[in-house]
C-alpha positions, 0 to 999 in steps of 0.5 A: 722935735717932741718924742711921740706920746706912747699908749703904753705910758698913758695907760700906765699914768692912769693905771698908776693913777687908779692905784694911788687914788684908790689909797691916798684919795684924791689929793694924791699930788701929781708926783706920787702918780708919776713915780707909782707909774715910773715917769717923771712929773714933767712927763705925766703933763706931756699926757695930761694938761693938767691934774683935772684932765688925768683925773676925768679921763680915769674917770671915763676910763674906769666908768666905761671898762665898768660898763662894758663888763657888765654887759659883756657877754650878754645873752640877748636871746633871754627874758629881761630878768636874766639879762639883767641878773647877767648884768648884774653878776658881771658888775659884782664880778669886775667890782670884787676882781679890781677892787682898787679900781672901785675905790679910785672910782668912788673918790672920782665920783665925788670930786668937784673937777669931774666936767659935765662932758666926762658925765655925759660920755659916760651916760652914752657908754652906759646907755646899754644898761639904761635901756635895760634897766627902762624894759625891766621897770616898764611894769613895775611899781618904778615905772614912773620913777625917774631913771637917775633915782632907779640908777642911784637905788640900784646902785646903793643896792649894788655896793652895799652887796660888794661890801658885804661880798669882799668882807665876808666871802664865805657868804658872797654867792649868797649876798649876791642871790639875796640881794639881786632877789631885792633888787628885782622885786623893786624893779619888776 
């Protein structure tokens, strides 16, 4: 009778998988991230079929603790602007905390083996900021721009302004304000 399969050493097959990512890229083998995890190769297919299914599911899985940071907390009683100010810090603030996490997840969204299944799950986990992103752009100069172009501009903003934060974080607060400024006015 096969031994059942342990939460705990799934989260730690993905965990280990952010961190090896995050260094060795995305041809990392199988076998690094079962030792960095302290489990056998055979074990980490127990949890994932295969190398593309470990690879969507810290997909998702980064993608939507992402997400749900930055919408932790949100103060629904506010205007628009400070909700979306709220946003905004709060993914600065996951994206500067685990920044490994940030790396595995910029090698994962460019990787081939990610399914349009993945994508989809993490658009309907992302659906909070969209709308919020929607109310924020209704009278603005973007109105008319699609979604995924205000999303990928917002985006570039956003990392450029986490680059800037980690390699210089005598300026991070002011890079966040200067940048956030930006961004609004792009948007609203």
């Amino acid at each position: 009778m096969a031994r059942p399969k342990s939460a705990e050493r799934r989260d730690a097959i993905l965990a280990a998988a952010a961190d090896v990512i995050a260094v060795q890229g995305l041809s990392v083998s199988t076998a690094a991230i079962a030792q960095k995890a302290g489990v056998s190769n055979g074990s980490l297919f127990v949890y994932f079929d295969t190398k593309a299914s470990l690879l969507n599911e810290l997909y998702v899985s980064l993608k939507t603790e992402m997400g749900a940071a930055a919408v932790e907390h949100l103060p629904s009683e506010s205007d628009t602007r400070e909700q979306v100010f709220h946003m905004w810090n709060q993914w600065l603030n996951w994206a500067t905390t685990f920044p490994e996490k940030r790396r595995a997840l910029a090698h994962l969204q460019v990787s081939g083996d990610i399914t349009a299944e993945s994508h989809l799950t993490v658009s309907t986990a992302f659906s909070g900021i969209a709308d919020l992103l929607e109310r924020s752009r209704a009278n603005g100069q973007m109105q008319a721009a699609p979604l995924s172009f205000v999303l990928a501009l917002t985006t570039a903003i956003a990392e450029t302004t986490i680059d800037s934060m980690l390699s210089d974080p005598a300026q991070a607060e002011v890079h966040r304000k200067l940048a956030f400024d930006a961004m609004w006015r792009m948007l609203a």
